[in-house]
C-alpha positions as CSV (number, residue, x, y, z in Angstrom):
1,X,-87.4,-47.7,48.5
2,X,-83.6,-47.0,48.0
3,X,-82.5,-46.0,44.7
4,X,-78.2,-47.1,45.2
5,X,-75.9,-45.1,42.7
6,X,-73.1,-47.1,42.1
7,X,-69.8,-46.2,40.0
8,X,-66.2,-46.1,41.2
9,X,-64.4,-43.4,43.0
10,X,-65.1,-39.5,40.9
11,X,-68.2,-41.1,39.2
12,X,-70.2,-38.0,40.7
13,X,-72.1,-40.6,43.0
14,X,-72.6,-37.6,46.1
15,X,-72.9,-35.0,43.6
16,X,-76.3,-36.3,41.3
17,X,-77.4,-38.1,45.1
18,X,-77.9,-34.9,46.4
19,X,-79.5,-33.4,43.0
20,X,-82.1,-36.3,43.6
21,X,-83.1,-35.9,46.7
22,X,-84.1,-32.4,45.3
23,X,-85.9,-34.4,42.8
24,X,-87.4,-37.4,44.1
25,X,-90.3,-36.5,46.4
26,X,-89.8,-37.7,50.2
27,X,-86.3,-38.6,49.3
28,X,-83.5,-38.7,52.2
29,X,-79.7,-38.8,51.1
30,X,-77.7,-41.5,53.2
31,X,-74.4,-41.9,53.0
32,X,-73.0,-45.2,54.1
33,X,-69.3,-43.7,53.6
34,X,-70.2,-42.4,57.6
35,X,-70.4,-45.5,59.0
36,X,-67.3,-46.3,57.8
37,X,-66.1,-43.2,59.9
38,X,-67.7,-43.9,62.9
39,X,-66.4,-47.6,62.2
40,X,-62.8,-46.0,62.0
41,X,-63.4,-44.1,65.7
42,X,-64.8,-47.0,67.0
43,X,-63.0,-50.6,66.4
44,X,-59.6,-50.9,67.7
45,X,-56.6,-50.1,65.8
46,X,-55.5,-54.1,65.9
47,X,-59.1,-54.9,63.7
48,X,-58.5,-51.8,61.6
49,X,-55.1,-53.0,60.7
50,X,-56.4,-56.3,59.4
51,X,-58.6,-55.0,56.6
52,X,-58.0,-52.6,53.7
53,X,-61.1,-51.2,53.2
54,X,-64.2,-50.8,55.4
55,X,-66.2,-52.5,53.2
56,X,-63.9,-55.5,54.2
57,X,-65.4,-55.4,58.0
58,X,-68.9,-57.5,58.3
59,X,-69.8,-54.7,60.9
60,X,-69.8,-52.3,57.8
61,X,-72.0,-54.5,56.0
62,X,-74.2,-54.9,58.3
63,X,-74.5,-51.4,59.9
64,X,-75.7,-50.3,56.1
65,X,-78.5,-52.3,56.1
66,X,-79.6,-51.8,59.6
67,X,-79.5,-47.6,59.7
68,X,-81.1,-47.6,56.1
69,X,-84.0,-49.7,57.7
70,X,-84.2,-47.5,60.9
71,X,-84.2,-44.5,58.4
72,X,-86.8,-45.5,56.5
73,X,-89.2,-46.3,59.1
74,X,-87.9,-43.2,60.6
75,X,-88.7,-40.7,57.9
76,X,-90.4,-43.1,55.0
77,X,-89.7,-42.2,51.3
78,X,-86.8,-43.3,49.4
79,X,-83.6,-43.6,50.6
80,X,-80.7,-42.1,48.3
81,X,-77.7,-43.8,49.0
82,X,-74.3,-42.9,47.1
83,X,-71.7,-45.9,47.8
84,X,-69.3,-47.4,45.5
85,X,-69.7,-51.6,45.5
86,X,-67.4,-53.3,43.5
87,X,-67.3,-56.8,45.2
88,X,-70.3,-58.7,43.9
89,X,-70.8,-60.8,47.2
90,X,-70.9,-57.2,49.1
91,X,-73.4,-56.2,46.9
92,X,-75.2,-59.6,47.6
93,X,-75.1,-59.5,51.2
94,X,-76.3,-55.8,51.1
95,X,-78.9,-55.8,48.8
96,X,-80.0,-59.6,50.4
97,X,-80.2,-58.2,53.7
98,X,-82.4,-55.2,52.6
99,X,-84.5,-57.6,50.4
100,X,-84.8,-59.8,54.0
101,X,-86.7,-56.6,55.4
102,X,-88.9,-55.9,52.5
103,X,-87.0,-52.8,50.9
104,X,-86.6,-52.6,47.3
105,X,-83.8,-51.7,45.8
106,X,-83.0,-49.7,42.1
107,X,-79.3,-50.1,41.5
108,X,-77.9,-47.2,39.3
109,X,-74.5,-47.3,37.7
110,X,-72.9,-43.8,36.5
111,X,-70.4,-44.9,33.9
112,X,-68.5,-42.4,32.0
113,X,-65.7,-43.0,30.2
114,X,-62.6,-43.6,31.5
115,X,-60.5,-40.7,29.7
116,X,-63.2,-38.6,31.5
117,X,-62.8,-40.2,35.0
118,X,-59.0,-40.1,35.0
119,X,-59.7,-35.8,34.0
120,X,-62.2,-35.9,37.0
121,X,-59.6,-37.3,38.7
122,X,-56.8,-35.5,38.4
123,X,-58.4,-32.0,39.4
124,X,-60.3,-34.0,42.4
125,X,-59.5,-31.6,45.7
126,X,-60.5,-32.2,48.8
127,X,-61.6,-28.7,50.1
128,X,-59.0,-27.3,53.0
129,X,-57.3,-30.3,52.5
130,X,-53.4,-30.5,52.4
131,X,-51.6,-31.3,49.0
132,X,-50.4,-34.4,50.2
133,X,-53.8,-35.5,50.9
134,X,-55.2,-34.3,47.6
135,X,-52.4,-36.4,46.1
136,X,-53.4,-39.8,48.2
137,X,-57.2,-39.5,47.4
138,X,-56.1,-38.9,43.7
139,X,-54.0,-42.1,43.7
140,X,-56.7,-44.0,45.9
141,X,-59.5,-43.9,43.0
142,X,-56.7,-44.4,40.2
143,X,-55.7,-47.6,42.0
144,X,-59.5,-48.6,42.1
145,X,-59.8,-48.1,38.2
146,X,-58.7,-51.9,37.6
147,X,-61.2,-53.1,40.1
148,X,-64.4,-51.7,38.1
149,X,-63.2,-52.3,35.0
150,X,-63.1,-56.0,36.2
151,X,-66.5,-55.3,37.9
152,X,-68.1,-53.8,35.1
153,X,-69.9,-57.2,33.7
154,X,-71.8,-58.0,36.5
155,X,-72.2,-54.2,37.4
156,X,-73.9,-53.4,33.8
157,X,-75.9,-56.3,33.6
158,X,-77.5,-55.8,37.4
159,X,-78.1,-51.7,37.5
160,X,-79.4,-49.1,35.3
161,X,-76.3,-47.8,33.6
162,X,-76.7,-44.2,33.0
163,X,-73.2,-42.2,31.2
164,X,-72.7,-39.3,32.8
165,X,-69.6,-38.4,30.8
166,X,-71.0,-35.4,29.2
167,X,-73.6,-34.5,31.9
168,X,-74.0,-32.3,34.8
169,X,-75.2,-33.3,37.9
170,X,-78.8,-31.9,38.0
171,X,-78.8,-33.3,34.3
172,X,-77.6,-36.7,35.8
173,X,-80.1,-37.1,38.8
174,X,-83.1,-36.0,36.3
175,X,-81.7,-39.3,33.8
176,X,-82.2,-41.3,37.3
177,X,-85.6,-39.7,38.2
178,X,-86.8,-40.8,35.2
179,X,-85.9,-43.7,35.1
180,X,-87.5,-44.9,38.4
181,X,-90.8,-43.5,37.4
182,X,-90.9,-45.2,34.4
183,X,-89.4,-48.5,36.0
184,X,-86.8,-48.8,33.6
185,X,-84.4,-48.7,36.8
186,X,-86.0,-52.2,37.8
187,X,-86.0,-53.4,41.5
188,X,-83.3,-55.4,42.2
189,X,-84.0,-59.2,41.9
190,X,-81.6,-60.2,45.0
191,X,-84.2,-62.9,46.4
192,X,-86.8,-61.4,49.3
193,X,-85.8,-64.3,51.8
194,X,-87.4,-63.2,55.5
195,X,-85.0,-62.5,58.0
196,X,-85.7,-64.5,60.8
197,X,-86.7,-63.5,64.0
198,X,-85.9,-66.8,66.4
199,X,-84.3,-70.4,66.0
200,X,-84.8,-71.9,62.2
201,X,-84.6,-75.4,61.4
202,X,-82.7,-75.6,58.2
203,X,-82.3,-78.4,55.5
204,X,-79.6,-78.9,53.2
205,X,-78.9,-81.8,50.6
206,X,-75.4,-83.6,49.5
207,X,-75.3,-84.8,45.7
208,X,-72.2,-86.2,44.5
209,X,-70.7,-86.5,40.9
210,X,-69.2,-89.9,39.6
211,X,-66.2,-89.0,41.1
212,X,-67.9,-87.7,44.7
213,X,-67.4,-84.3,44.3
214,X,-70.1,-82.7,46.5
215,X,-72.0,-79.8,44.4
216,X,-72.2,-76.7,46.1
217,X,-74.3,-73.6,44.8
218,X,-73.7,-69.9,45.3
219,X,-76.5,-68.3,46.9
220,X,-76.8,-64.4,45.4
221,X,-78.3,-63.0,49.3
222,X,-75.5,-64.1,51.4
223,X,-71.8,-64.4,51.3
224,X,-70.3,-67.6,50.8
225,X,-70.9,-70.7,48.8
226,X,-73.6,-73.4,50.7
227,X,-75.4,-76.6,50.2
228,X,-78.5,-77.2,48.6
229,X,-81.4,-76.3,51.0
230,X,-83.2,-73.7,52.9
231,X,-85.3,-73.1,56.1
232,X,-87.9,-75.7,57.3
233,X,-91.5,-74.6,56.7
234,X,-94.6,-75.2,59.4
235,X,-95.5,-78.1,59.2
236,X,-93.1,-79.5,56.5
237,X,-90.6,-82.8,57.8
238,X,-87.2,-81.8,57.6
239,X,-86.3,-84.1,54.4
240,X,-89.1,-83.3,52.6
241,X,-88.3,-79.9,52.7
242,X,-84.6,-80.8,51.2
243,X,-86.2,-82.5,49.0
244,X,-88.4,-79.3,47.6
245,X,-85.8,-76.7,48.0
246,X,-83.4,-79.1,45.7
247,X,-86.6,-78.8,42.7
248,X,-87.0,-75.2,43.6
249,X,-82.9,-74.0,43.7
250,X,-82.2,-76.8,40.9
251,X,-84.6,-78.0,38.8
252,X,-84.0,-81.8,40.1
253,X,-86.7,-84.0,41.4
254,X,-85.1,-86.6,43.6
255,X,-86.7,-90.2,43.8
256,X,-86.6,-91.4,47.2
257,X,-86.3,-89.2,50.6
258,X,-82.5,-88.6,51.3
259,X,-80.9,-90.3,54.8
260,X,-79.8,-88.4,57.3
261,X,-76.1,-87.8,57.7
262,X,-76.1,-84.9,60.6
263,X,-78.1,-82.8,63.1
264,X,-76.0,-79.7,63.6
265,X,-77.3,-77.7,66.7
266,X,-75.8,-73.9,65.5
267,X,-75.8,-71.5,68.2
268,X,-77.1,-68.0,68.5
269,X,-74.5,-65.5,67.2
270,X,-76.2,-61.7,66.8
271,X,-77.7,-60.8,64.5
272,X,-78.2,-64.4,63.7
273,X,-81.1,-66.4,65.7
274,X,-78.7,-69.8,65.0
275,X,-81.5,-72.8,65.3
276,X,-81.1,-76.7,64.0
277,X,-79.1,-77.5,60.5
278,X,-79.5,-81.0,59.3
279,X,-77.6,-82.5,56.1
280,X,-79.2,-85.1,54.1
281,X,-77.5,-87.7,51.6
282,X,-79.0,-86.9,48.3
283,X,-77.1,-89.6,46.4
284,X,-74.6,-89.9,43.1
285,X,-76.6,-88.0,40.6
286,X,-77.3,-90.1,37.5
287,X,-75.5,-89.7,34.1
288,X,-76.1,-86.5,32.7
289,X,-78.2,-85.0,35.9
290,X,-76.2,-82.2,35.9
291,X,-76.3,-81.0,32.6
292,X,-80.1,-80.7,33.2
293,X,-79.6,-78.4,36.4
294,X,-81.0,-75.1,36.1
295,X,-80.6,-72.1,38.8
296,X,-83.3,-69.2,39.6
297,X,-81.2,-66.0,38.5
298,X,-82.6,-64.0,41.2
299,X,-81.6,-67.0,44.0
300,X,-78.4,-69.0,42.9
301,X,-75.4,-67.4,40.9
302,X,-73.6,-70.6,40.1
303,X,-73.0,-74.1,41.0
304,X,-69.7,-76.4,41.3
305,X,-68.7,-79.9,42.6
306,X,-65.5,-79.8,44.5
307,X,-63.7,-81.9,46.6
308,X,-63.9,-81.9,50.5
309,X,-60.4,-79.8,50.2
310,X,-61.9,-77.4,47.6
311,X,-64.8,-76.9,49.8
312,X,-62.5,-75.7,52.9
313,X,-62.1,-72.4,50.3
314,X,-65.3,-71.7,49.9
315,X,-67.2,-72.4,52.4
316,X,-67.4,-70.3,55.9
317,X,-65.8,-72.2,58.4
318,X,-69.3,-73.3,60.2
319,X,-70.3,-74.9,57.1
320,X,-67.3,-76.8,56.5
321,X,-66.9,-78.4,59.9
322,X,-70.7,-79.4,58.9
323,X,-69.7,-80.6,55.7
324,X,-66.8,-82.3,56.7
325,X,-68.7,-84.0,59.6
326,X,-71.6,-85.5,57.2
327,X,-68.8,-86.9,54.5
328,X,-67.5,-89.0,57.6
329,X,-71.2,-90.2,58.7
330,X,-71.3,-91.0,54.8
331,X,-68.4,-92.8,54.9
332,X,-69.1,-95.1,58.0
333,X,-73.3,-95.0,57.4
334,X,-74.7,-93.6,60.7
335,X,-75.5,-89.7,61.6
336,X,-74.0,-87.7,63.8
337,X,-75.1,-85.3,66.5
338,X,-73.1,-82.0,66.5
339,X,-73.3,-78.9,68.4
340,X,-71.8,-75.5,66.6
341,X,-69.9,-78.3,64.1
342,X,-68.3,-80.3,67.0
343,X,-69.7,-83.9,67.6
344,X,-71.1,-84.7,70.8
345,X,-71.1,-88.1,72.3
């Protein structure tokens, strides 16, 4: 289990996480803000440059969830992990991947009020640190005050939110240890989709509005915005199983199985396994369809129609080229063969 305290810069995040892990039986305190060190020693100075924040690099991301897996089945327990997350989709694609290997996941907030986190911050000191360092860290968590005041609807209505204003530490991290015994810190509800282990074969679904806008849905395990769909079962044909993941993700039974409008052959790329992707025609939805769509809180955040231009935004790149490929085998009414999103032949 990891219990993740969240709350912006001078919160008191590493202070209560290292009063819990006094608390919490077989509790281990990891700190992801090292990975962002090592990430700083390792990557060259050109990738650095290109990102503001660690969090920004998909290495980052990535190496979080992979060292809090290795330290759990290294020293089992809970994991106490003190990290500021402030971009939903980071927290998605965290919290999915750790959900992929079976780990739950209580999300704690520490909120105090903001006249008491600008106080904390103005007599922050970084021990042995120059003044002029003191003075950058200062303005650093000011100029991330915006940010989680912004964040703070999805943040209060995901994690337990515990004030810490007028609390110590030790008073703090007891709040929190009581809370996970008596489960009011719930699990997170970030969908437990397996993480692969070779080649998938995937199936996703088009449905177009009246004016064929293509409706995409965002997924709340992995960055990005995507179609419809999900991973081939054994056993299943590949259009039946569009068809059942468009009833599961959005409550709409389709009646009759969807053509085929590309085979998208998507190649290995670590950690990813890559496997084959297909895209089906689902059709025009009828008049008022989508006023009747539903989406599973813990699977799908939200869904849109959008043109093929407003889709070049929001999808990754792999996914457009796929998209874009299947409008055009809509549009002249025979499928094509890609490889990585290229057509062959």
């Amino acid at each position: 289990m990891i219990v993740w305290i969240n709350g912006t810069f001078s919160a008191g995040k590493t202070s209560t996480a290292r009063e819990l892990t006094g608390i919490l039986p077989d509790s281990t305190l990891f700190d992801p803000e090292l990975i962002g060190d090592a990430l700083r020693v390792l990557l060259p100075r050109k990738r650095l440059a290109e990102v503001c924040d660690y969090q920004d690099l998909p290495s980052w991301r990535r190496l979080v969830v992979d060292t809090a897996a290795a330290m759990l089945a290294e020293v089992g327990g809970t994991l106490v992990v003190p990290m500021t997350l402030l971009r939903q989709e980071y927290r998605d694609e965290i919290f999915g991947g750790l959900a992929a290997r079976r780990i739950p996941v209580r999300h704690v907030l520490l909120a105090p009020a903001e006249t008491i986190l600008r106080e904390r911050i103005a007599t922050r000191e970084e021990p042995g640190a120059p003044q002029e360092v003191d003075l950058r860290v200062r303005q650093w968590a000011y100029d991330h005050i915006p940010a989680y005041r912004q964040a703070l609807g999805w943040l209060t209505a995901d994690a337990h939110v515990v004030d810490n204003g007028a609390l110590t530490p030790r008073e703090t991290a007891e709040r929190i240890a009581e809370a996970v015994r008596t489960d009011a810190a719930r699990v997170s509800e970030i969908v437990q989709s397996p993480e692969p282990t070779r080649e998938t074969v995937a199936s996703g679904v088009l449905l177009f509005d009246e004016q064929d806008r293509v409706l995409l849905v965002d997924p709340t395990y992995k960055a990005g915005w995507e179609f419809p769909g999900g991973v081939v079962e054994a056993g299943e044909a590949p259009a039946c199983a569009g068809v059942r993941e468009v009833a599961e993700e959005l409550g709409l039974e389709l009646d009759r199985t969807p053509g085929l409008l590309v085979v998208d052959w998507e190649p290995p790329q670590p950690p990813g396994h890559g496997g084959l992707r297909l895209l089906f025609d689902g059709g025009r939805l009828p008049d008022g369809a989508a006023e009747r769509l539903r989406l599973p809180g813990p699977e799908l955040r939200a869904w849109r129609f959008v043109t093929e231009t407003e889709a070049a935004g929001l999808l990754p790149q792999h996914r457009y080229e796929r998209l874009r490929w299947a409008l055009r085998a809509r549009e002249r009414g025979r499928p094509l063969y890609l490889e990585a999103g290229t057509p062959i032949g």
